[in-house]
N, C-alpha and C positions, 0 to 999 in steps of 0.2 A: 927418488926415481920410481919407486915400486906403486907410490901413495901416484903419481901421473899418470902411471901405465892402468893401473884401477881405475882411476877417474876415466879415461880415454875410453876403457873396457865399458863402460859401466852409462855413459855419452853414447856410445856405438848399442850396443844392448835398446838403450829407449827409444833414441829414433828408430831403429830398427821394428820397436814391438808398435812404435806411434804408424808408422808406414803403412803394418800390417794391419792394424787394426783400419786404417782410411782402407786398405785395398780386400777387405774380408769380401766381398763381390769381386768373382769373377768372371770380366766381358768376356776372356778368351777362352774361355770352357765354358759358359754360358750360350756364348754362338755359336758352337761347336756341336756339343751334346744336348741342348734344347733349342733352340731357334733353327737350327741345320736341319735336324729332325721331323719338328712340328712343320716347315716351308716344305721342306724335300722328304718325306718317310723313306723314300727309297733309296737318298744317298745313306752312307756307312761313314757316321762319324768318324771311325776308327781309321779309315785314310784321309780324312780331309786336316786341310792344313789353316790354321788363321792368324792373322797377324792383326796389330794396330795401323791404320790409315792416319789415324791422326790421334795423338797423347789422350790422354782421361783431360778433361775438363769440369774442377767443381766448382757449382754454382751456389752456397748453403747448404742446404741437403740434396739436391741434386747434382749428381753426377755423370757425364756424358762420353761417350766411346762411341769411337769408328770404325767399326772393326772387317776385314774384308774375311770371308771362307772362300777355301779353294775348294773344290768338292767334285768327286769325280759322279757324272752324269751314264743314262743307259747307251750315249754316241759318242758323247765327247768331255773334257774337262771343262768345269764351270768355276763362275768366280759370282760371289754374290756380295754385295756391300752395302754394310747396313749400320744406323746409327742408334745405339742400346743406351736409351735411358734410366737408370737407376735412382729409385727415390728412397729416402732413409728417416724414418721421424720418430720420434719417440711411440708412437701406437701404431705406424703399419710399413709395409717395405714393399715396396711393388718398382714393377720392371715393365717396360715398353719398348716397342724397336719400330723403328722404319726405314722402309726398305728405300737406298738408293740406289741399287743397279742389281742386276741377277741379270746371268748372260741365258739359264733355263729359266725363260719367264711361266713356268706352269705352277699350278698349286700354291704359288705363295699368302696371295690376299687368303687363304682358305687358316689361315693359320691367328692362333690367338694373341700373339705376342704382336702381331701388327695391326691388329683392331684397337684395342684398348691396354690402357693401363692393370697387368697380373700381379697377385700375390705374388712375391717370390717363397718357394718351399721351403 
């Protein structure tokens, strides 16, 4: 019984570290504290809130998120919805996003993450 419960342990532990290691990018602190930022300088990541719109989708080495911010504006509450591309290869790792809804349409195109393909840091 003890030689199962190890094995079980031990099953749990690698998927666990397998999972982690696909999910070492993250879209929802990514939108959040970079993309929220660089679109909006003036919202305060610190209150805004983001979820998934739609699950991670891998492609090979690309990865794709949907991810909505809720973010509060200088009138009103905002919601901005955007889909974060993340690419991963053995020599470079860059991130892109496009934008498909922001309820404050100002400042966004001004930002880098939805022009082209970024180094991630």
């Amino acid at each position: 019984m003890k030689r199962y419960a190890m094995l079980l342990v031990a099953t749990v532990l690698l998927v666990c570290s397998a999972a982690v290691s696909a999910m070492a990018f993250d879209f929802l602190e990514f939108a959040k504290n970079e993309l929220l930022v660089c679109a909006h300088p003036t919202a305060d990541p610190a209150k805004a809130k983001v979820e998934f719109q739609k699950e991670l989708v891998k492609e090979g080495e690309l990865t794709r998120a949907e991810v909505t911010v809720f973010y509060k504006g200088w009138v009103r509450d905002n919601e901005m919805v955007v889909e974060i591309k993340y690419l991963e290869t053995s020599y470079v790792t860059l991130v892109k996003a496009e934008l498909i809804k922001d309820s404050a349409a100002t400042g966004t195109m001004s930002c880098k993450y939805f022009t082209g393909w970024q180094e991630v840091k």
